[in-house]
KERO-70362 format. One record per residue (C-alpha): residue number from 1; x, y, z. Coordinates in pm, 1 decimal. Layout:
<recs>
REC   num         c1         c2         c3
REC   NUM          X          Y          Z
...
</recs>
This chain:
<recs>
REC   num         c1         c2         c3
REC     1    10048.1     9651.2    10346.6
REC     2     9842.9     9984.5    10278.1
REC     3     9480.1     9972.1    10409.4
REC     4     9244.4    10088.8    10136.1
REC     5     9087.4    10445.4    10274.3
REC     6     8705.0    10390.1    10259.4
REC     7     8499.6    10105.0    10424.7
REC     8     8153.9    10090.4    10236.1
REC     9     7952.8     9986.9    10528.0
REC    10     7572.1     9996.5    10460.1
REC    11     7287.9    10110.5    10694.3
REC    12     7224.2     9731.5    10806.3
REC    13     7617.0     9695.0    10911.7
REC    14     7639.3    10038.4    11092.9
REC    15     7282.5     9911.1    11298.9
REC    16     7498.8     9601.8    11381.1
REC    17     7798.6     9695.2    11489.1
REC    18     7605.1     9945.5    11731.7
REC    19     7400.3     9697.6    11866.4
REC    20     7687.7     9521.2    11921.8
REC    21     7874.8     9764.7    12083.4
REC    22     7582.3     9853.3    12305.0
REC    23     7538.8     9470.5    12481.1
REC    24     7920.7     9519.4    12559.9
REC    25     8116.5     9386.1    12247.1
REC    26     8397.8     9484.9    12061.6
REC    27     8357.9     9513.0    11683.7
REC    28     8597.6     9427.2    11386.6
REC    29     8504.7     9493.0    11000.1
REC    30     8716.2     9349.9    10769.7
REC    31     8767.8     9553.5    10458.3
REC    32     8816.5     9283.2    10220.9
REC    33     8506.3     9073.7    10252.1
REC    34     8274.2     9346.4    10444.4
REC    35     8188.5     9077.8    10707.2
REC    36     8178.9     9207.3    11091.4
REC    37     8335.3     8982.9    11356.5
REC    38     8251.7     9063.9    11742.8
REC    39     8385.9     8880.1    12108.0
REC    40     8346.6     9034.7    12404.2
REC    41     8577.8     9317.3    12591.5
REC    42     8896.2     9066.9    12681.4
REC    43     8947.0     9389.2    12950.6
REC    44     8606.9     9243.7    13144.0
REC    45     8704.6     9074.4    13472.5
REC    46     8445.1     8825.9    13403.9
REC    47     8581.0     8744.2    13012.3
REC    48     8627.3     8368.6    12922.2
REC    49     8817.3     8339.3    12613.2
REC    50     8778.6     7970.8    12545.5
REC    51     8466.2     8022.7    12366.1
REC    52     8581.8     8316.2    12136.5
REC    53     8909.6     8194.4    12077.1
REC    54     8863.7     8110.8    11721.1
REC    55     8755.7     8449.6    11610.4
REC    56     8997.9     8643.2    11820.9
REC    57     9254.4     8433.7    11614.7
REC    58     9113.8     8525.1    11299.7
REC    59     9089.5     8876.8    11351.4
REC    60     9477.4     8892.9    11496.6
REC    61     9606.9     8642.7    11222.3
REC    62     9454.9     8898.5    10947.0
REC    63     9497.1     9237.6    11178.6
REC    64     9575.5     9439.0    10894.5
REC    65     9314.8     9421.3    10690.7
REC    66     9072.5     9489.5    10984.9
REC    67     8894.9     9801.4    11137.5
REC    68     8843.6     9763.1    11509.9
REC    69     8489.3     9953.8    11632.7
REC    70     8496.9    10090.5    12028.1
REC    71     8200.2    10067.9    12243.3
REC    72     8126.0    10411.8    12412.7
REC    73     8317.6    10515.0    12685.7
REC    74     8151.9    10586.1    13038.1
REC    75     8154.7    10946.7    13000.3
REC    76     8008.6    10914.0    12677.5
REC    77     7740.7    10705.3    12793.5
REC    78     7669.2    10931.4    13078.3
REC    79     7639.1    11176.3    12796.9
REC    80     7363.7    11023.2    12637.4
REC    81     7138.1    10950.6    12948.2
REC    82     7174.6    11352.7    13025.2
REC    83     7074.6    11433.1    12635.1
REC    84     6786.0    11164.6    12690.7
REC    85     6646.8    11357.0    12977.0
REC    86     6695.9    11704.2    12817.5
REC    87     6521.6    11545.4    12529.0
REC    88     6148.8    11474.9    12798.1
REC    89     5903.6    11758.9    12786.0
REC    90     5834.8    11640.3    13115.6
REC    91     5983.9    11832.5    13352.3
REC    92     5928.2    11640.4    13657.2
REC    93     6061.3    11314.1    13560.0
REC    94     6344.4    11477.0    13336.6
REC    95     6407.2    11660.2    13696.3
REC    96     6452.2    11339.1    13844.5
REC    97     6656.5    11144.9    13585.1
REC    98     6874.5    11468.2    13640.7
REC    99     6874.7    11439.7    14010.8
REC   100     6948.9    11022.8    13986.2
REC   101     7266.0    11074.8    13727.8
REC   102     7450.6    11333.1    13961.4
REC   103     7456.9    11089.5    14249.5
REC   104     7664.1    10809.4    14358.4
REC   105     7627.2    10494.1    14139.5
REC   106     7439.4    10704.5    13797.1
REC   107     7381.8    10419.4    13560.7
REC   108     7184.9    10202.7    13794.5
REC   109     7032.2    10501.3    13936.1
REC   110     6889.8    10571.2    13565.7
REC   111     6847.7    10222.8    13470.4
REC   112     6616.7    10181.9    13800.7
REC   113     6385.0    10465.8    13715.0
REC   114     6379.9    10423.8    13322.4
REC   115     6273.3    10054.8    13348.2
REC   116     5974.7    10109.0    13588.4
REC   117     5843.7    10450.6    13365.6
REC   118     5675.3    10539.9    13090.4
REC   119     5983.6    10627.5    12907.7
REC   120     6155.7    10280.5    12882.7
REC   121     6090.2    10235.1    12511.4
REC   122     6171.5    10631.7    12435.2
REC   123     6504.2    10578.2    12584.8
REC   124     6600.0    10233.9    12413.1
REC   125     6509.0    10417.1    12069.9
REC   126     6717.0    10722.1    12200.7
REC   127     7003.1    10516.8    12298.1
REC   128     7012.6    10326.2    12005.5
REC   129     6989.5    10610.0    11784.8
REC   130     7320.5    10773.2    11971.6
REC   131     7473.5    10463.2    11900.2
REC   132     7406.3    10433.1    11522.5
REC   133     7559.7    10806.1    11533.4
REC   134     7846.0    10671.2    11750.4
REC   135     7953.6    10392.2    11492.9
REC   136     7905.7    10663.4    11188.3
REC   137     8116.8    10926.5    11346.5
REC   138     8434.0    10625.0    11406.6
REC   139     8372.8    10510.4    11028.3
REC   140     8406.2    10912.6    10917.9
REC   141     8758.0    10900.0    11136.9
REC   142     8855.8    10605.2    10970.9
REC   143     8802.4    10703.3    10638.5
REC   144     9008.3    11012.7    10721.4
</recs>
């Protein structure tokens, strides 16, 4: 069956799916009926399936006429904290975001100073802004 080329997702979808993505799912648009389905990463160690069961069903039982959306992977993540500190006019705490993310263990280093700082809400708005741009640039490759 041929997939039909463009998905016509609106602003509200493409804010979905990346908020999705972002707490850790794995997104599915259908074509046909422009829903979005969502379960978690079956890769986690710590993934049940019981609950989700019904929706990973549907989406394999109708695979063909769905798009699957990828949450970012760690490098790209990584990515995004760096940009976010480039981003900070000030130089001593973007000095020690950069010092945090180039030692051992980076996320919870960053997560530990962003969530005690002034910054917290600047970096959730950042973050979630690099994901709307994430879940744009996979709908551009799909329509390709």
């Amino acid at each position: 069956m041929h997939k039909p080329k463009n998905m016509t997702l609106n602003k509200k979808q493409i804010i979905e799916i990346a908020e999705l993505l972002d707490s850790g799912m794995i997104c599915f648009y259908h074509r046909p009926t422009g829903t979005i389905d969502s379960h978690p990463d079956p890769n986690d160690p710590y993934f049940d399936p019981q609950p989700w069961q019904d929706i990973i069903d549907k989406i394999e039982n109708d695979w063909d006429n769905y798009e699957r959306f990828e949450k970012m992977e760690s490098f790209e993540s990584y990515r995004v904290m760096e940009n976010f500190a480039y981003s900070l006019s000030d130089e001593s705490f973007k000095d020690r975001i950069l010092n945090a993310i180039s030692k051992r263990k980076p996320f919870q280093n960053f997560k530990n100073l962003i969530d005690y700082s002034d910054y917290r809400q600047n970096w959730f708005d950042f973050k979630n802004k690099a994901y709307i741009d994430f879940v744009k640039r996979q709908v551009e490759i799909k329509e390709k």
